[in-house]
C-alpha positions as CSV (number, residue, x, y, z in Angstrom):
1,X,5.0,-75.0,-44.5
2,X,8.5,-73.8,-45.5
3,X,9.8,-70.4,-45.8
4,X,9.6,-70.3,-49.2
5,X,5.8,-71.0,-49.2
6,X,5.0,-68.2,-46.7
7,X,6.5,-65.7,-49.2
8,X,4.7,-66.7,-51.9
9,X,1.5,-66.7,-50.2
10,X,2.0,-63.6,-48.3
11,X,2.8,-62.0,-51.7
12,X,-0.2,-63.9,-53.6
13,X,-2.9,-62.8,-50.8
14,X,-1.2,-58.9,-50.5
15,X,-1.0,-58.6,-54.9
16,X,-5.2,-60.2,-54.6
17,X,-5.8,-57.7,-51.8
18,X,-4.1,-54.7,-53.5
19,X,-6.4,-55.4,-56.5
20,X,-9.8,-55.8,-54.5
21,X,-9.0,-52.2,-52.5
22,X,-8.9,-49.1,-54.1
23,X,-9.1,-47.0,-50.8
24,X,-5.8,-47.4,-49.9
25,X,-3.3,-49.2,-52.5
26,X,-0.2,-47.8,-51.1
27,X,-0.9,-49.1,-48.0
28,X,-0.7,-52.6,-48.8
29,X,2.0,-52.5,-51.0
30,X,3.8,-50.9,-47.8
31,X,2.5,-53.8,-46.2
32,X,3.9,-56.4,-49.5
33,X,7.0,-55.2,-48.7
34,X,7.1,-55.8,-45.6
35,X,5.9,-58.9,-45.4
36,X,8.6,-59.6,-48.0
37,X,11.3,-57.6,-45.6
38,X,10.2,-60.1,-42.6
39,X,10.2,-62.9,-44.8
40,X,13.9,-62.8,-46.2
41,X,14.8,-61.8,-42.3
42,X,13.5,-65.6,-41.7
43,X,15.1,-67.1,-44.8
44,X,18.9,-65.6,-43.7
45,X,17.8,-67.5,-39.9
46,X,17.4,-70.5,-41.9
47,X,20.6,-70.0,-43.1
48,X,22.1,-69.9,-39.9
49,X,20.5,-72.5,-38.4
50,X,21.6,-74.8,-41.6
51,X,25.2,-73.5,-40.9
52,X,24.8,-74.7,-37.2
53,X,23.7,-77.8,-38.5
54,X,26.7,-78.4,-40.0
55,X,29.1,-77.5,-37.0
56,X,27.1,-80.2,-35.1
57,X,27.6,-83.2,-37.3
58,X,31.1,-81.9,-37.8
59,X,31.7,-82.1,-33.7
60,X,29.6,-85.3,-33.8
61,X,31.4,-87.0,-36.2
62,X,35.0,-85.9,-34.5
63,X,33.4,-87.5,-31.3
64,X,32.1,-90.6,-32.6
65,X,35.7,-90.9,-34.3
66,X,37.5,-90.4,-30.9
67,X,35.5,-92.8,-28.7
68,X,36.1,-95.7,-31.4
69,X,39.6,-95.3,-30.6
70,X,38.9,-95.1,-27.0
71,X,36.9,-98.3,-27.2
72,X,39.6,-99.5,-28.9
73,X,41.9,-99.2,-26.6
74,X,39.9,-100.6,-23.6
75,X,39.1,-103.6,-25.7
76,X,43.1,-104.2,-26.0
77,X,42.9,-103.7,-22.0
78,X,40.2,-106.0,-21.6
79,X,42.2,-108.6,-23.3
80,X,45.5,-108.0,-21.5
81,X,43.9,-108.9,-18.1
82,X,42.4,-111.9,-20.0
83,X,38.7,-110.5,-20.1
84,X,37.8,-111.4,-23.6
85,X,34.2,-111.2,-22.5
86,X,34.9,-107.6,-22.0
87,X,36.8,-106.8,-24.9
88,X,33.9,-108.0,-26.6
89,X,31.7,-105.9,-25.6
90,X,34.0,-102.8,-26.0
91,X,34.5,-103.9,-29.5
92,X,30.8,-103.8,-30.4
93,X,30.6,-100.3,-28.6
94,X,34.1,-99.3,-31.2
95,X,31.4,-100.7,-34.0
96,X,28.3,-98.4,-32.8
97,X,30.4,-94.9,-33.1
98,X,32.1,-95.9,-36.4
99,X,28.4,-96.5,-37.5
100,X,27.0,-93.5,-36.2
101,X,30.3,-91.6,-37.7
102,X,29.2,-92.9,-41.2
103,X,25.3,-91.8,-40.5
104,X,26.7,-88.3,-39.3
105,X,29.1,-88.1,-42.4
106,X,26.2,-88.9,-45.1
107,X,23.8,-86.3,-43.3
108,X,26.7,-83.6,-43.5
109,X,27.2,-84.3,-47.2
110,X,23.3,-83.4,-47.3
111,X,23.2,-80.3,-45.1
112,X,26.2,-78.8,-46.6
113,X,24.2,-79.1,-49.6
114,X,21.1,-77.4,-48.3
115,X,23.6,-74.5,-46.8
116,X,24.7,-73.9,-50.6
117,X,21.4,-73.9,-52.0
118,X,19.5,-71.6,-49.6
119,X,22.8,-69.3,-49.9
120,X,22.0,-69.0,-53.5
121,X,18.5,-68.1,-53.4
122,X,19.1,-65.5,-50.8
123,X,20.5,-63.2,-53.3
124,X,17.4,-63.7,-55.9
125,X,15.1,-62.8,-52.7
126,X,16.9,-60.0,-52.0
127,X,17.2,-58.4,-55.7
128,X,13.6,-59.0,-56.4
129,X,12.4,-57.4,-53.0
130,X,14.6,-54.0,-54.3
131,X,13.2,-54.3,-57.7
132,X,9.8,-54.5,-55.8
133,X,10.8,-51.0,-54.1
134,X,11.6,-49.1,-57.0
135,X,8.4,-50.2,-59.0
136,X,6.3,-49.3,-55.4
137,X,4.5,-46.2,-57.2
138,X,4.5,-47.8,-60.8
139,X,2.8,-51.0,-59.3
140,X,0.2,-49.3,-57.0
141,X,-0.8,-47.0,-60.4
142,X,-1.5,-50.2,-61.9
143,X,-3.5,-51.8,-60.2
144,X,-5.5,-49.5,-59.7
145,X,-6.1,-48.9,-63.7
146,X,-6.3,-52.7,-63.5
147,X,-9.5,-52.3,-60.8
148,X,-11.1,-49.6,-63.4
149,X,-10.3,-52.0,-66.6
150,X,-11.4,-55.2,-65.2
151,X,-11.9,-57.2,-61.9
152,X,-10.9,-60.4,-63.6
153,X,-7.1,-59.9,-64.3
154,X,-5.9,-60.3,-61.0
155,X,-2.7,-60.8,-58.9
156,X,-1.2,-62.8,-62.3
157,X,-0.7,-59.5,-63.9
158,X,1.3,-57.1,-61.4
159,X,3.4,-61.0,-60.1
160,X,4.8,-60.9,-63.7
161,X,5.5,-57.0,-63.7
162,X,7.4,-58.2,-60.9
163,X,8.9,-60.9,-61.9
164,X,8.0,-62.6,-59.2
165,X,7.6,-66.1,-60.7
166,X,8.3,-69.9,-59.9
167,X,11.9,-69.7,-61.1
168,X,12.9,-67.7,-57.8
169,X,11.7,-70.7,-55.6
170,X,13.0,-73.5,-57.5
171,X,16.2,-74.2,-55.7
172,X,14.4,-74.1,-52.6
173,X,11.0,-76.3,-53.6
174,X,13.6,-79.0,-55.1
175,X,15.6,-79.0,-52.3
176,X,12.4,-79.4,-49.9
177,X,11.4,-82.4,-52.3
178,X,14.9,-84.1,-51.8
179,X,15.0,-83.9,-48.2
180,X,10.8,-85.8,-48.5
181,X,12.4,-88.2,-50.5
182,X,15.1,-89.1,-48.0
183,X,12.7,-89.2,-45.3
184,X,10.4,-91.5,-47.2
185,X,13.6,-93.3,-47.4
186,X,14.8,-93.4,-44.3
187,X,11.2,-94.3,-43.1
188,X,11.0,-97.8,-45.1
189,X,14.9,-98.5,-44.5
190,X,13.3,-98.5,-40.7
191,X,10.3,-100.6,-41.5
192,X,12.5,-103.1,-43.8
193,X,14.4,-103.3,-39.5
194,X,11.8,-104.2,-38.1
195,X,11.8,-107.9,-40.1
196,X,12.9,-110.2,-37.7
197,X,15.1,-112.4,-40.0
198,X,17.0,-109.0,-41.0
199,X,17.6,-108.7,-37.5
200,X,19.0,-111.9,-37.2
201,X,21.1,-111.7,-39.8
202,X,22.5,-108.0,-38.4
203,X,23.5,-109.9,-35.1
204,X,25.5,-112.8,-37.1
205,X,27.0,-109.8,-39.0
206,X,27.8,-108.1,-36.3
207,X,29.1,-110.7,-34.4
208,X,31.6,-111.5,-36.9
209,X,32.4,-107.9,-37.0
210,X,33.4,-107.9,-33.5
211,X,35.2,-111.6,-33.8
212,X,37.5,-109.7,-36.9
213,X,38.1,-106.9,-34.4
214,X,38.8,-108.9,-31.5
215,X,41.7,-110.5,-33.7
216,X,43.1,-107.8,-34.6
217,X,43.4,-106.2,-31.3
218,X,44.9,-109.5,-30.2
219,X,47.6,-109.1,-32.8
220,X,48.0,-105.9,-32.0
221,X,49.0,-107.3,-28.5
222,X,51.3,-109.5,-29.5
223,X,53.0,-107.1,-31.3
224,X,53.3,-104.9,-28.7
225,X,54.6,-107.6,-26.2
């Protein structure tokens, strides 16, 4: 369950439980809010932890960018002490970390996406949890004329006075549905691998990959010489 979710059930289940108690209303509003207080603590983590995100796939696409050119260069060693076999092999290694640089580059596209998005709904938390503050007393008067009225108007009522509605969690619950989506397809890109003729036609692929750079780093040789 995400972060978002928690809030809105925490504030659901506190708003239902306000209603039901008349003993002590003020009590559980102090409670609402500080459920909400503990919430937003968690949310601005998230934050942080999405901004980490991004430093790592920034160092591991700088890495996977400098040990292509190091296989590189051993490949063109291989091949000036007349071990193509080796160069070979170094070449498909070059291959694997321009791969995984292209993998780290689309998934920091993504995250610095998220970062933006859960930046922007911080703010909304925030304002709605100080409008929630300064209605405290208007709110707790409320529902308790709500509980003399009528038991069937229930947490609907004071979540509108709020304003507490769907519109804050958008951002986020869109967000959450993008990143099922590119699990789901991410999950049958990995069944699609597992079809034996798709393998065989990554090796041929791959193998010509490795012929192309293997000519190349002899021209680069011969250039050199």
């Amino acid at each position: 369950m995400g972060i978002m979710d928690r809030i809105k059930l925490n504030l659901r289940a506190n708003l239902n439980h306000l209603l039901d108690q008349v003993e002590d209303p003020e009590k559980l509003m102090d409670q609402l809010l500080l459920d909400m207080r503990e919430g937003i603590v968690e949310f601005k983590n998230s934050i942080v932890n999405a901004i980490a995100g991004v430093k790592s796939l920034e160092r591991e696409i700088a890495e996977n960018s400098e040990k292509a050119k190091l296989w590189e260069e051993r490949a063109i060693l291989a091949l000036k002490h007349g071990d193509e076999e080796l160069a070979k092999q170094a070449l498909n290694k070059k291959l694997a970390c321009i791969e995984n640089e292209k993998k780290a580059k689309l998934e920091l596209e993504e995250q610095k996406k998220t970062v933006q998005d859960l930046k922007a709904s911080l703010p909304i938390l925030e304002a709605k949890l100080d409008e929630l503050y300064k209605k405290k007393h208007e709110l707790i008067r409320k529902s308790l004329e709500i509980q003399r009225i009528s038991q069937i108007k229930r947490s609907k009522d004071i979540a509108t006075e709020i304003g507490f509605d769907a519109t804050v969690f958008t951002t986020y619950d869109t967000m959450v549905e993008k990143i099922k989506a590119l699990e789901d397809h991410a999950s049958a890109l990995a069944e699609l691998e597992k079809d034996d003729i798709e393998d065989e036609f990554k090796k041929l692929e791959r193998k010509s990959q490795i012929e192309a750079e293997l000519k190349s780093a002899k021209e680069s040789i011969k250039i050199g010489e």
